[in-house]
Phi, psi and omega in degrees: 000158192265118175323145201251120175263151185239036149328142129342158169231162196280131185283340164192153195219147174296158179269163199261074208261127196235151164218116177262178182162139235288152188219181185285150164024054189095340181245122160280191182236143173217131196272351183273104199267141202295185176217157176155182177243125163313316163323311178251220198156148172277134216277149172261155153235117204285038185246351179260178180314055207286114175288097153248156191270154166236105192238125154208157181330039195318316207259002160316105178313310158316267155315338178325323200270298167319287174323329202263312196308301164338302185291310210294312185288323165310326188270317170313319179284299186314314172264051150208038167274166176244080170097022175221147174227150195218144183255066207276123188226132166264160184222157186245138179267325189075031198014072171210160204263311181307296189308323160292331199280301177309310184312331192273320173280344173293335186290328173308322161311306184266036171099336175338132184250325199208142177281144168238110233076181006283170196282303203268175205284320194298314173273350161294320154311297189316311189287312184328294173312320177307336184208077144272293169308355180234021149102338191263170199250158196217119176245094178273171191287345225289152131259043174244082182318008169310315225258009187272154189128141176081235229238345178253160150219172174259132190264311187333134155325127175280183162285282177347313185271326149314309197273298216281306126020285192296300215274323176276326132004258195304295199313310157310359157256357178110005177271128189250356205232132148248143158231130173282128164244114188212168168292147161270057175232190174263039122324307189296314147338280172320292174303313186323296173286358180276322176283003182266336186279296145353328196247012209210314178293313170283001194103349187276084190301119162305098170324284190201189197193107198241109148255184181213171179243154187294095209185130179297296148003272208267017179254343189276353172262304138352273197281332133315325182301324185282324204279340182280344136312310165323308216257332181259301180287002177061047191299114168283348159223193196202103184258135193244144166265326209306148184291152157307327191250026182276183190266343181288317193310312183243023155255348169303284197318316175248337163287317191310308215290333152261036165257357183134343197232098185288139180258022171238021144239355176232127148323116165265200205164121205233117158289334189241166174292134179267332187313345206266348191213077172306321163313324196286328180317351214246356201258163182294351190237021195243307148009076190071024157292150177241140169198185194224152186229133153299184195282087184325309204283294174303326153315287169321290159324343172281312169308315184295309187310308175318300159276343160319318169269356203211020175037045180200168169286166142312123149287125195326329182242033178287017177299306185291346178285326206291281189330312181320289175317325216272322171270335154310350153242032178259329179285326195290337172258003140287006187111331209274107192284344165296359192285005154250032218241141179303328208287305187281290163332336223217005173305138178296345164268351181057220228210165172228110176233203179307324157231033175133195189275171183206164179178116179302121189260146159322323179270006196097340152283197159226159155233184219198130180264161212227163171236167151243133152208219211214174150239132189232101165066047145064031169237180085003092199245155159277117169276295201212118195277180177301132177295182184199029157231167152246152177128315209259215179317142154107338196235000000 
């Protein structure tokens, strides 16, 4: 348990104002960006215990389940650190953006140096904001770069780190042209803009950009939209933001290629993993799409690990608590007494986690080394693998 500390407790705190909207793998948007000095963070002494809080929804009728996998990986990455030790208290949020802010601030009240979480984004704000004023950092589950920045950052996989991935790619194969196809919602929206920023940066001139709304209607209207760029302005690919399990995906999948955008002249290029839906292979645009997979192997190995302690798989996104654990006691077994300081965090070599390297940006996101690969004869092939640096290829 964390020693119960007697601050003051704050006599008034701003109120905390959200615009949520539906986002990826559990985590929503919230437009409202945390505060806080990047740098900083509160000082340690790394030869003792570091107390972190860990907040996630235990009592979400919903969420419960995430929440119970997030604690099983944390304590799994803690009891396999090397020469760091952590002193771990959970906190339950109830996936409510208040109920996380109070929670965040009690831990800090009861010793916290540094936050873990919270899952959804809206409440990762809330806590960000709740101990700004007191230096500490809050690294959440969250992969919605609205709320990153100040004092949170996000471990969730981006758009951003994906589409840049994709994109620097592509160039290198000789593709100069893109057409953007995405939902009108805000997922769709977020990639969109994350591959038009990607695509400007590699050199790739954006044709056009067709949404749709989820409708046989309105995805056949799209995807006319797209093959007539292909065939009159000469697009050489076609970036799908749509998730792999949406219901749009394999109607995508079969309208481009008879609007006009031959996929064995045009490169399609998938913002999310399609391995996850082996059925779409089977589809006429699926044939040679390029999209990116983590370090398959250092994954894999974790999956092992996992179940091997809790007789069960992982939920897909207990990585991130592990990942959380794995840099805070990789700085922390340097010695450091900075090591929960945005500064320490934010190292240029980043980290080794659970599907590879990683590394916390200064603005709050991250980035991820990504393989790129394809599909062949309906398998799954590596183009390029995940780096296992920063600095070289891949990056």
């Amino acid at each position: 348990m964390f020693a119960v500390l007697t601050p003051m407790r704050k006599a008034l705190r701003p109120a905390v104002a959200v615009l949520a909207a539906a986002w990826l793998a559990a985590c929503d948007a919230t437009m409202i960006p945390s505060v806080g000095g990047r740098a900083g963070g509160p000082k340690i002494d790394p030869s003792k215990p570091i107390r972190v809080a860990l907040l996630v929804p235990k009592s979400d009728a919903g969420a419960g389940p995430v929440a119970q996998a997030l604690e099983n990986a944390t304590r799994l990455a803690i009891s396999e650190l090397n020469g760091a030790k952590i002193e771990l208290k959970v906190y339950d949020t109830a996936g409510n953006s208040s109920t996380a802010a109070a929670q965040a601030q009690r831990a800090v009240d009861e010793g916290a140096k540094v936050i873990l979480g919270p899952l959804f984004g809206e409440a990762a704000n809330a806590a960000g904001l709740a101990v700004a004023d007191e230096g500490i950092n809050v690294l959440s589950f969250s992969n919605n770069p609205s709320i990153a920045g100040g004092n949170v950052f996000v471990l969730g996989p981006t758009f951003a780190n994906t589409a840049q991935r994709l994109m620097r790619f592509a160039k290198r194969q000789g593709k100069d042209s893109v057409v953007i196809v995405h939902s009108n919602d805000v997922p769709g929206q977020f990639g969109k803009g994350a591959i038009e920023q990607a695509a400007t940066s590699a050199g790739i001139q954006v044709l056009s950009s067709e949404g749709y709304t989820l409708s046989v209607e309105g995805v056949s209207t799209a995807a006319q939209a797209a093959g007539r760029v292909v065939q009159q302005a000469g697009a050489e690919s076609v970036f799908i933001t749509t998730d792999a399990t949406n219901a749009a995906m394999p109607m995508l999948l079969n309208m481009l290629p008879d609007s006009g955008a031959n996929p064995t002249t045009t490169q399609y290029i998938g913002l999310t993993r399609w391995d996850v839906r082996p059925d779409l292979f089977d589809l006429p645009g699926a044939e040679g799409a390029w999209f990116t997979l983590p370090n398959k192997a250092q994954q894999e190995a974790f999956n092992n690990r996992y179940a091997s302690a809790y007789s069960t798989a992982p939920h897909p996104l207990a990585g991130l608590a592990y990942d959380g654990i794995a840099a805070i006691g990789a700085l922390a077994s340097q010695g450091r007494g900075d090591a929960l300081t945005g500064k320490a965090l934010t190292r240029s070599t980043g980290f080794n986690g659970v599907s590879g390297v990683f590394r916390l940006m200064s603005d709050g996101t991250n980035q991820r080394g990504l393989a790129v690969a394809t599909v062949r004869n309906k398998q799954v092939v590596i183009l390029d693998p995940a780096p296992t640096s920063f600095g070289g290829a891949g990056f």
